[in-house]
C-alpha positions as CSV (number, residue, x, y, z in Angstrom):
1,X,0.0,0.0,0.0
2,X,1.6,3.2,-0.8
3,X,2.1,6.2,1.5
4,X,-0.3,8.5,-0.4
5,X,-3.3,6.1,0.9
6,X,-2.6,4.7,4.1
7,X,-2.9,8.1,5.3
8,X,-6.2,8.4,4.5
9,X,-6.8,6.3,7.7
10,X,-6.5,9.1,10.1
11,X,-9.1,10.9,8.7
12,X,-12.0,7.9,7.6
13,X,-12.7,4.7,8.5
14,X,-12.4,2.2,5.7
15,X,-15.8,1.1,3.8
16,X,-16.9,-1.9,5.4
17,X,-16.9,-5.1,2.9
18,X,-20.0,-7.1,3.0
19,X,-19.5,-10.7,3.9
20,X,-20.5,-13.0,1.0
21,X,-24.1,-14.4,1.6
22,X,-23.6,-18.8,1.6
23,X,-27.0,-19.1,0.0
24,X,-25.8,-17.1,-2.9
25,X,-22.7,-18.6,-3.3
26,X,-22.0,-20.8,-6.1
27,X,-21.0,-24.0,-4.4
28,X,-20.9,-26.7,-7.1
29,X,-17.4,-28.4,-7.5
30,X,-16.4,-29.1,-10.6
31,X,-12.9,-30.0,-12.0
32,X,-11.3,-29.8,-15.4
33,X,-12.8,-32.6,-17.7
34,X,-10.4,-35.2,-18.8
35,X,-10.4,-33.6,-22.6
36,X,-8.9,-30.7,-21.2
37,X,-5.7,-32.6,-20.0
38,X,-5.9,-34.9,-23.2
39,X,-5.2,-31.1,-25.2
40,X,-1.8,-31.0,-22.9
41,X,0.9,-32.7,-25.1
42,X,3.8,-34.2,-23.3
43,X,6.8,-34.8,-25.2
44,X,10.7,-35.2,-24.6
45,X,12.4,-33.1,-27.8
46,X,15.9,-34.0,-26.2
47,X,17.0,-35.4,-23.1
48,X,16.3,-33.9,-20.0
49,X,13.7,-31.5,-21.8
50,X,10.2,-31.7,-20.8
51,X,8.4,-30.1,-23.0
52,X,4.3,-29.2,-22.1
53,X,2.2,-27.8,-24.9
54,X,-1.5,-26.8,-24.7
55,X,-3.1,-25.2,-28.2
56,X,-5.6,-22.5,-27.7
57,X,-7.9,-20.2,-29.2
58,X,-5.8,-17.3,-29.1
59,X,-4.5,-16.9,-32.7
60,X,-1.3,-15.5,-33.9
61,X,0.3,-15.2,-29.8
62,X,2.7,-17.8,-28.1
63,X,3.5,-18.0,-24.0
64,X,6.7,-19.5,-23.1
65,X,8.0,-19.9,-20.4
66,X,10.9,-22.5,-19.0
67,X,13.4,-23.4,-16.7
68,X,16.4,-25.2,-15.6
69,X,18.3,-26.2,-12.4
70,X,20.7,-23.2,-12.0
71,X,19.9,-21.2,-9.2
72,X,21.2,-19.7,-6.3
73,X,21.8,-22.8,-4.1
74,X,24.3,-24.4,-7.3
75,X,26.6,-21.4,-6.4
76,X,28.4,-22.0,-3.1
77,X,30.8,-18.9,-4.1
78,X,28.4,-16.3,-3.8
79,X,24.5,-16.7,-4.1
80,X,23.9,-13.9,-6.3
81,X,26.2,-15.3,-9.1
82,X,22.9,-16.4,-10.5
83,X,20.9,-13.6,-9.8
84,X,23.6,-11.4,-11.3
85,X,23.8,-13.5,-14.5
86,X,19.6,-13.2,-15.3
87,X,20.4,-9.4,-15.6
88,X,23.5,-9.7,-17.2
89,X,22.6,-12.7,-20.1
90,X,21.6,-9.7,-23.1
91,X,24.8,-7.9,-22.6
92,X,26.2,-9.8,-25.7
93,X,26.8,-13.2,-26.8
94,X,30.1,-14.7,-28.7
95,X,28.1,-13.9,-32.0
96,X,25.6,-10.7,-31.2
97,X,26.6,-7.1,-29.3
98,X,24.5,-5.8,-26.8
99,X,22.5,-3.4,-29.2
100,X,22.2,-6.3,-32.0
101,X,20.2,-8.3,-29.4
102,X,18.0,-5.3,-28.4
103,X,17.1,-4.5,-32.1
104,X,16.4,-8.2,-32.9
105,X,14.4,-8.1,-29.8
106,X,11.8,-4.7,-31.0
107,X,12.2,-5.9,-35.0
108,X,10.4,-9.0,-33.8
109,X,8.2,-8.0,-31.2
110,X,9.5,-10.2,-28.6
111,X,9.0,-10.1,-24.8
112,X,11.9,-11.8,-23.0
113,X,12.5,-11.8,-19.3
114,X,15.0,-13.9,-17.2
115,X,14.8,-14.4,-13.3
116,X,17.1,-16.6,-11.0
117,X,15.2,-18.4,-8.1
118,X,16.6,-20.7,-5.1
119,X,16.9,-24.2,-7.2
120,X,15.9,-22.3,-11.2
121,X,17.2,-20.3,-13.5
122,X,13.5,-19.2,-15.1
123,X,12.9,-17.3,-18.2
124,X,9.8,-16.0,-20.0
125,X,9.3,-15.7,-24.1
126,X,6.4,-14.1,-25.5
127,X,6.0,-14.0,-29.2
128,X,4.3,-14.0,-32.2
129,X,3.0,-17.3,-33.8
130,X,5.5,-16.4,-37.2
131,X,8.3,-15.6,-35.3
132,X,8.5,-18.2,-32.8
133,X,11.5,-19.9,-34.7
134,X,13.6,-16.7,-34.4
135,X,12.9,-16.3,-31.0
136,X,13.9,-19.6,-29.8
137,X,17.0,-18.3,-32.1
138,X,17.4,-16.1,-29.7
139,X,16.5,-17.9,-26.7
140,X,19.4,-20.2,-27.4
141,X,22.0,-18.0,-28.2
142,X,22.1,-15.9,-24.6
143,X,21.4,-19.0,-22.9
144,X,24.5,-20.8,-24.1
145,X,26.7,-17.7,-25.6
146,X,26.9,-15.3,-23.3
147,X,30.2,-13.1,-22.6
148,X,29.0,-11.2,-19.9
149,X,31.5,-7.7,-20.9
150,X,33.3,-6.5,-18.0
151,X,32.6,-2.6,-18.2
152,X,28.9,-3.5,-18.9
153,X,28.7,-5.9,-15.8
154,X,30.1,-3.6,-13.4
155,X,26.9,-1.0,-14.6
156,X,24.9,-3.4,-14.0
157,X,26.3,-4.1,-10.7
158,X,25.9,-0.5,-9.7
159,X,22.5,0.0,-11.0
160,X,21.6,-3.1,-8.7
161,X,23.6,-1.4,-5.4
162,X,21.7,1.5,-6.1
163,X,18.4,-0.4,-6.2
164,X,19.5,-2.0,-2.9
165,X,20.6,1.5,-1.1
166,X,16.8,2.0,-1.5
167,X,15.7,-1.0,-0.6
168,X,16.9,-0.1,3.0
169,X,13.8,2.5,3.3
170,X,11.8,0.0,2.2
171,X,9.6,-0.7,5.4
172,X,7.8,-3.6,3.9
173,X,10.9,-5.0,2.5
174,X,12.9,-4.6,6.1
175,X,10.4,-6.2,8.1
176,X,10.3,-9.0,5.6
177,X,14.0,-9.4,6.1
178,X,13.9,-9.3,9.8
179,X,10.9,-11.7,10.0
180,X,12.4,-14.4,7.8
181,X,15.7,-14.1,9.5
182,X,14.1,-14.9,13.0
183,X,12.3,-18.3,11.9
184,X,15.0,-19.8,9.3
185,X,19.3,-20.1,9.8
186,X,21.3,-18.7,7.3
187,X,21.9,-21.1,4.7
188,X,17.6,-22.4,4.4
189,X,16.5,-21.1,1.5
190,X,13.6,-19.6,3.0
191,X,16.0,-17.1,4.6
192,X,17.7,-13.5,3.3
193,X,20.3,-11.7,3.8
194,X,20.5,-8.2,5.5
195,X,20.4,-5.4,2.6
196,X,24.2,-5.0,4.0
197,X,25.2,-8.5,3.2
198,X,23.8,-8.4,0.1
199,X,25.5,-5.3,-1.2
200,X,28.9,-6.6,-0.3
201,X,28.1,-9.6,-1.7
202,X,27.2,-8.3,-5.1
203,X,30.4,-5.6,-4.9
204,X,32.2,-9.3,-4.7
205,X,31.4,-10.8,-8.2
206,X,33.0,-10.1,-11.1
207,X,32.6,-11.4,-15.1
208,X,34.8,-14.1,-14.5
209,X,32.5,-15.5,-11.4
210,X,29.8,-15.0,-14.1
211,X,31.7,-16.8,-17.3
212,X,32.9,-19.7,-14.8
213,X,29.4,-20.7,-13.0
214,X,27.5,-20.6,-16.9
215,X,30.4,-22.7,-17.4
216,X,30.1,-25.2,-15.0
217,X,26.0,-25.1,-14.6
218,X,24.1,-24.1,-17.2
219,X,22.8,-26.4,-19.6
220,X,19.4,-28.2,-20.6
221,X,19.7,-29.6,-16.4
222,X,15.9,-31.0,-15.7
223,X,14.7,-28.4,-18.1
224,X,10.5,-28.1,-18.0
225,X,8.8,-25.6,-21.0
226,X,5.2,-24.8,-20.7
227,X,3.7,-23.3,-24.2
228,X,0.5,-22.4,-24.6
229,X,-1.0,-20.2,-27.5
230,X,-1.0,-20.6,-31.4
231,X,1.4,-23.2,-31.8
232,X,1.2,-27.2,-32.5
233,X,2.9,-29.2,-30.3
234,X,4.9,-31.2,-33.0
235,X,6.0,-27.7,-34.2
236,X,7.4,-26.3,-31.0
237,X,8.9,-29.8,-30.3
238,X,11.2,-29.8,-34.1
239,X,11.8,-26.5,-33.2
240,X,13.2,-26.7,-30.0
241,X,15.7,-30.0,-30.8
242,X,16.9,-28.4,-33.8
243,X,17.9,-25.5,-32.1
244,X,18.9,-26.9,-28.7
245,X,20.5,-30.3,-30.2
246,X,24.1,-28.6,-29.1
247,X,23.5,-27.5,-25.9
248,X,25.0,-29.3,-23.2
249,X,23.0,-31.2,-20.4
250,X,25.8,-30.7,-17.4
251,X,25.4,-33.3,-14.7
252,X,23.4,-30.6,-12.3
253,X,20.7,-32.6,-10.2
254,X,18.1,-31.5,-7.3
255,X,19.9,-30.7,-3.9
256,X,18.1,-32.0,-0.8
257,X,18.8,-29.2,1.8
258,X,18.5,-30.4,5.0
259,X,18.1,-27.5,7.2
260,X,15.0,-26.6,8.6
261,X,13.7,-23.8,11.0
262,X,15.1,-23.1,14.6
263,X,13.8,-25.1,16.9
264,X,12.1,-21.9,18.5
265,X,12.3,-18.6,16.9
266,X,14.7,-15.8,17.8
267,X,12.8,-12.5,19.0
268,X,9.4,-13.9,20.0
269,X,9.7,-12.0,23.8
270,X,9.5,-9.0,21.9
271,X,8.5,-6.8,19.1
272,X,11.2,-5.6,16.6
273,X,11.3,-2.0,15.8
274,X,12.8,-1.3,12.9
275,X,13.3,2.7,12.5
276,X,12.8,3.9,8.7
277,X,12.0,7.8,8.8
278,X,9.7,9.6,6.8
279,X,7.2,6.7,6.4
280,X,3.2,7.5,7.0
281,X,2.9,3.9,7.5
282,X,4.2,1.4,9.5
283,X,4.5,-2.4,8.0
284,X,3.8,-4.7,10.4
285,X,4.7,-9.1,9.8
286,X,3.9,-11.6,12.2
287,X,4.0,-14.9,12.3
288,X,6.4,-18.0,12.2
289,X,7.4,-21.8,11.0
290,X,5.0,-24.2,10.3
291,X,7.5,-27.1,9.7
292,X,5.6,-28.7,6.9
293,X,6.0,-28.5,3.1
294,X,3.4,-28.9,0.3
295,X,3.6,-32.2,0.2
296,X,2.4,-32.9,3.8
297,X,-1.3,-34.0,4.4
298,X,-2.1,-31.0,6.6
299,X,-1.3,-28.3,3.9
300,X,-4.5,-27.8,2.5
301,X,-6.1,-27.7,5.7
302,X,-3.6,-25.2,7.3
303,X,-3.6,-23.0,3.9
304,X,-7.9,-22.8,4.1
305,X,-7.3,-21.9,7.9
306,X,-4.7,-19.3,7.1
307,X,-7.3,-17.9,4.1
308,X,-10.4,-17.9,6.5
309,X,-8.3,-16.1,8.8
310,X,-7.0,-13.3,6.4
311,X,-7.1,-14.2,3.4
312,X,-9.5,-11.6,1.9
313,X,-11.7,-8.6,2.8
314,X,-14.2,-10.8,4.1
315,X,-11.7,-12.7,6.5
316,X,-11.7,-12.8,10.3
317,X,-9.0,-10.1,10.5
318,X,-10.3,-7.7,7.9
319,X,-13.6,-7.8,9.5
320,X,-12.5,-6.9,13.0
321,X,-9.6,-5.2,12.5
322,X,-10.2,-3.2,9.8
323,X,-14.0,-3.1,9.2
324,X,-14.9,-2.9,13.1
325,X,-12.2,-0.9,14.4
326,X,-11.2,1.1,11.6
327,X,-7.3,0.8,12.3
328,X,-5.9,-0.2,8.4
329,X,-7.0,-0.5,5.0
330,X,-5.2,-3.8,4.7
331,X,-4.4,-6.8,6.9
332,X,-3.7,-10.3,5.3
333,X,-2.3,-14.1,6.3
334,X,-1.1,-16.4,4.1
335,X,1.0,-19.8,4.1
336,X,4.5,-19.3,2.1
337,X,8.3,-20.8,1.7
338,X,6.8,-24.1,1.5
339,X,7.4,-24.9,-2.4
340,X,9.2,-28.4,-2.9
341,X,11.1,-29.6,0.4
342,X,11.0,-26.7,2.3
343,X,9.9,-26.2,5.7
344,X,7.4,-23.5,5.4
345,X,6.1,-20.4,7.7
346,X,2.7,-18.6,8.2
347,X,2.2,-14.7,8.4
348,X,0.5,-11.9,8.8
349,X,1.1,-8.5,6.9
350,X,-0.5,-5.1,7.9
351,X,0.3,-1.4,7.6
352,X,-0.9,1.3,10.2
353,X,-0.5,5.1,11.4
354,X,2.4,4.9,13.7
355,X,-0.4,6.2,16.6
356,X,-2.2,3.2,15.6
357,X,0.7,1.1,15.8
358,X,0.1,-0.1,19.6
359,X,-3.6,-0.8,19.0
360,X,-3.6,-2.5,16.0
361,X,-1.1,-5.0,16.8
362,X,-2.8,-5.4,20.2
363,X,-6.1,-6.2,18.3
364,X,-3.8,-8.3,15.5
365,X,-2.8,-10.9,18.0
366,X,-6.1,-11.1,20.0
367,X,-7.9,-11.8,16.7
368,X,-5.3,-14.2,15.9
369,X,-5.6,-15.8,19.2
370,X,-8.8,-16.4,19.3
371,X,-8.8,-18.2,16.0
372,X,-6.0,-20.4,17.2
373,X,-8.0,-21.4,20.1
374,X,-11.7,-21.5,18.6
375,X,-11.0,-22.6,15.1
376,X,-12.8,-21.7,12.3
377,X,-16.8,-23.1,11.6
378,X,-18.7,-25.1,9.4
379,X,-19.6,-22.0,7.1
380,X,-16.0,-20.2,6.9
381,X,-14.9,-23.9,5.5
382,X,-17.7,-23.8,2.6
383,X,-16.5,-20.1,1.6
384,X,-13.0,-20.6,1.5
385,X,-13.6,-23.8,0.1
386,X,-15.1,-22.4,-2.7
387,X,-13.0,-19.1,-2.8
388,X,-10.0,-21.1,-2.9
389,X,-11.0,-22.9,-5.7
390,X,-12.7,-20.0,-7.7
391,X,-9.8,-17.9,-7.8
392,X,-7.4,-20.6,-9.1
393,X,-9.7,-21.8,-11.4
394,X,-9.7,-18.3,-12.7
395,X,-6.3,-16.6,-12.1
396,X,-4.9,-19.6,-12.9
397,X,-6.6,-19.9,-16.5
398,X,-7.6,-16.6,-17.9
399,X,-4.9,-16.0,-20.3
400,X,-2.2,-17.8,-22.5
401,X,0.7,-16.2,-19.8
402,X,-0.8,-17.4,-16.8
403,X,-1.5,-21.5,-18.2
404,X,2.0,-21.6,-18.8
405,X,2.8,-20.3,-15.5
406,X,0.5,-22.9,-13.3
407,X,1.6,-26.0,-15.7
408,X,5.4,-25.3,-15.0
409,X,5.1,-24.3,-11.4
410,X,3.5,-27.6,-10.8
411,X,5.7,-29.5,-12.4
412,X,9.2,-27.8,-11.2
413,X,6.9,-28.8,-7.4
414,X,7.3,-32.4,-8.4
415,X,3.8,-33.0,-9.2
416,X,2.1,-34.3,-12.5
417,X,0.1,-32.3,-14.6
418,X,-2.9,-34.1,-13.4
419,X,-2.1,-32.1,-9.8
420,X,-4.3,-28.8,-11.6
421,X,-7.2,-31.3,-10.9
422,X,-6.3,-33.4,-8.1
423,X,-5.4,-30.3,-6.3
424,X,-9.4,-28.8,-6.6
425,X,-10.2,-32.1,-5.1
426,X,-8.0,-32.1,-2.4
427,X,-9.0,-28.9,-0.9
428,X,-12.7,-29.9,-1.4
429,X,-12.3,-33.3,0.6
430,X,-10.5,-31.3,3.4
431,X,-12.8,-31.6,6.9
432,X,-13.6,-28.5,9.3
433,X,-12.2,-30.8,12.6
434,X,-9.0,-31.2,9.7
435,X,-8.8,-27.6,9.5
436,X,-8.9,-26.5,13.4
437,X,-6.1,-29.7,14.2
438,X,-3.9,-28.5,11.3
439,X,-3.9,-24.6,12.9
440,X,-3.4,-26.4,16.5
441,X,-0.6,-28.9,15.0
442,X,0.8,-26.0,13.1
443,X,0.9,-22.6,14.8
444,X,2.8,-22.0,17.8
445,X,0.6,-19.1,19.0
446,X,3.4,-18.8,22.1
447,X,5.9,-18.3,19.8
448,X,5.4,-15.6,17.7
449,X,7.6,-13.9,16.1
450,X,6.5,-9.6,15.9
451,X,8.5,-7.2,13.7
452,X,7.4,-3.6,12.6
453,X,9.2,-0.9,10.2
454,X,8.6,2.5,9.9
455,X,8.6,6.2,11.2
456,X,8.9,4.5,15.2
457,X,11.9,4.8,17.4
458,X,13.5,1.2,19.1
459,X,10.5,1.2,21.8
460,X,7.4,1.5,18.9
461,X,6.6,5.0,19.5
462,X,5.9,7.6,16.7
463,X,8.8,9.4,15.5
């Protein structure tokens, strides 16, 4: 929420959202029909390439997107080597300058975006239908050319300190940082490094850290591609193993990271202030582990918990905290950091008025409380049932962009594609006494761990 309206909530109190009437609500489950995943071809264009294609309606675009195990945790010199290289990979190749890529790029009307995760290296291809084979052109040449020019690496560098320097009056971003850093130890990848760390880290690497881990890592390393758009899939597969036939499949395989969450987390006594002048608001998480991962039979129940607690403007905390007592215009929970293996956390995020800072986190944690030792009923469970499974039905399937995305995030998890559907069945077979165990099982409500960033001195007071 931006400055420029959280201060609005000095001066009014925030329209109250209806809560959604049960007898209105749609409640018939349905799942995708088994043509749907019939229309999703599977095929193998080289090894270690899984290739997922879905034809659609929408004529002339294609959505691509892929990835490949390169990430963060394959770089025990520095983390960011990774990170560094998704910003650095159209800087020039062996056979392309940096301004020959840019103007292939615009001639062609191609959308191209790279981003390192923990365990992927992910990139993003939108294109037109006709130039889909000069694209992948493309695609191949920075993934397995790049030189990564000294001078031009070092702006890039800077440009990212500079992004960084302002990261550190980021209150949202600060308190994220602290709250992660309380519940997981250095090396789990759920945790980050201080805005500090990180800046010395990146002033560490260099082109050569750059040219030596694509070197050594990259390649075609468990590599999943989800199309979806104007495109057969017999034509994306020739495509893709005539240009990709000579790129190398290094012998890179999934880590299992043993590390897990401290046994109890580090600051739960007390709140962290985190002092950030000149802020009208002051970000607010809460939370802590949950020591399960997605796979784990409680998730679904613990995720519908977390929703019917606050996971929209209808929830239990939006409803008291900001409907009834008028203290924010936003307050939400969520599961997260539980993708793959991980051990996961839950949270709470919420900005108020520093002079509301006391009261609203006061009236936070009672809320919270109280849901922790109640549980949620019969008729929260239909709703968020039916919310849950509304919205990825939707958000999940509107557009070309966001197919690809779910297919490939489902199957980088570990699941089949046959999870779109098995996961709208899971969540509808999940029990109200399964719910209230999982929150019991799940949440240490003595444990919490409190962290708040804005215009407050070390003792939470308005500054």
């Amino acid at each position: 929420m931006s400055e420029a309206s959280f201060s609005r909530t000095t001066a009014m109190k925030p329209a109250i959202i209806s809560k959604p009437d049960i007898s209105k609500l749609d409640l018939t489950f349905k799942t995708f029909d088994d043509s749907f995943f019939e229309r999703i071809a599977y095929q193998q264009p080289l090894p270690s390439v899984n290739l997922y294609t879905l034809a659609t309606s929408i004529k002339n675009l294609v959505c691509l997107e892929g990835s490949l195990l390169a990430g963060q945790q394959y770089s025990k010199l520095n983390v960011f080597i990774p990170d560094l290289i998704s910003k650095c990979l159209e800087l020039g190749t062996k056979r392309l300058t940096k301004e020959q890529i840019a103007e292939k790029l615009d001639s062609l009307g191609v959308s191209l975006y790279f981003e390192c995760g923990i365990n992927r290296f992910h990139w993003q291809l939108y294109c037109l239908e006709n130039n889909l084979k000069q694209s992948l052109e493309i695609l191949h040449e920075l993934l397995a050319y790049p030189i990564f020019p000294n001078e031009e690496v070092e702006l890039i560098k800077n440009r990212l300190i500079s992004d960084l320097e302002r990261e550190k009056e980021n209150s949202t971003t600060q308190a994220n940082i602290s709250f992660l850093r309380s519940i997981y130890p250095d090396l789990h990848p759920n945790n980050q490094f201080t805005t500090e760390k990180t800046i010395e880290l990146v002033k560490q690497i260099t082109s050569k850290d750059l040219q030596s881990f694509h070197e050594k890592i990259f390649g075609l390393n468990n590599c999943i591609i989800a199309v979806a758009g104007d495109v057969t899939p017999l034509a994306i597969t020739n495509e893709f193993e005539r240009i990709f036939k000579k790129y190398p499949v290094n012998k890179v395989t999934e880590l299992d990271i043993q590390l897990k969450a401290f046994n109890k987390p580090m600051y739960t006594n007390q709140i962290q202030y985190i002092t950030i002048p000149e802020k009208l608001a002051v970000d607010v998480k809460i939370g802590g582990p949950i020591r399960i991962n997605s796979f784990h039979d409680d998730y679904w129940p613990l995720i519908i918990g977390c929703f019917t607690l606050g996971g929209s403007f209808s929830s239990r905390l939006s409803d008291y905290v900001r409907d009834n007592l008028g203290l924010t215009y936003g307050i939400y929970s969520y599961i997260g950091g539980c993708e793959g293996k991980y051990d996961g956390y839950w949270a709470i995020e919420a900005s108020f008025s520093s002079e509301l800072l006391s009261q609203g986190l006061e009236s936070t944690l009672q809320e919270t409380e109280n849901w922790w030792q109640n549980g949620i009923t019969e008729e929260e469970l239909i709703i968020s049932k039916a919310t849950i499974c509304g919205s990825f039905k939707v958000q999940s399937f509107s557009s070309n962009s966001a197919i690809v995305k779910v297919i490939k995030s489902i199957i980088e998890r570990g699941y089949t594609i046959e999870e779109i559907n098995n996961r709208l069945v899971k969540i509808q077979a999940v029990k109200l006494e399964e719910v209230n165990n999982a929150i019991k099982n799940h949440i240490d409500i003595n444990n919490i761990v409190k962290v708040a960033a804005g215009s407050i001195n070390k003792h939470g007071n308005s500054i």
